[in-house]
Steps between C-alpha positions, in 0.01 A plus 500: 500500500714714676450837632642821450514845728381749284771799528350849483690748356622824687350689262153310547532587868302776645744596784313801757715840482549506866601154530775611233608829660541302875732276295687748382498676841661177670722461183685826598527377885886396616501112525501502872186670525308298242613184717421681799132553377467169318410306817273533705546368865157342616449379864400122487375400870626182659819484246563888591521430863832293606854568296509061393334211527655169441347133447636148507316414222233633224199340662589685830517805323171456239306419842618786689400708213148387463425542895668817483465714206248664344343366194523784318871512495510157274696273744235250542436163302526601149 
C-alpha cells in the first residue's frame, strides 16, 4: 500500500501572531538586506583556520578529517 503526506491546510494552521508580524517585517526589507541577514557566518575550528586545503585523493582527505575535526561538525565516518 502506498503512502501518502497528509497536506494541512493553511487555514488548519495555527500560525503565532509574532511569527507573522516578523514576516511581514522582513517582507518590507530591500533584498540586499534580507540576504545580508539570511546567513549567518559561524566559526568552525580546524576548517576556519587556513584559507585551502588540498588532497591527492578522498581517502587522504576523509583521514585527515577524522584525526582532525571535531565530531560535532559531521565530517567523520558517516
Amino acid at each position: 500500500m502506498e503512502k501518502r503526506r497528509q497536506l494541512v491546510s493553511r487555514e488548519d494552521m495555527e500560525i503565532p501572531r509574532e511569527w507573522l508580524e516578523e514576516f511581514e517585517a522582513a517582507s518590507r526589507r530591500p533584498l540586499e538586506l534580507r540576504i545580508k541577514y539570511g546567513f549567518i557566518r559561524t566559526y568552525k575550528p580546524v576548517l576556519d583556520d587556513a584559507p585551502y586545503r588540498s588532497f591527492d585523493t578522498m581517502a587522504e582527505y576523509r583521514e585527515w578529517c577524522e584525526k582532525n575535526l571535531p565530531d560535532w561538525l559531521g565530517f567523520g565516518p558517516g
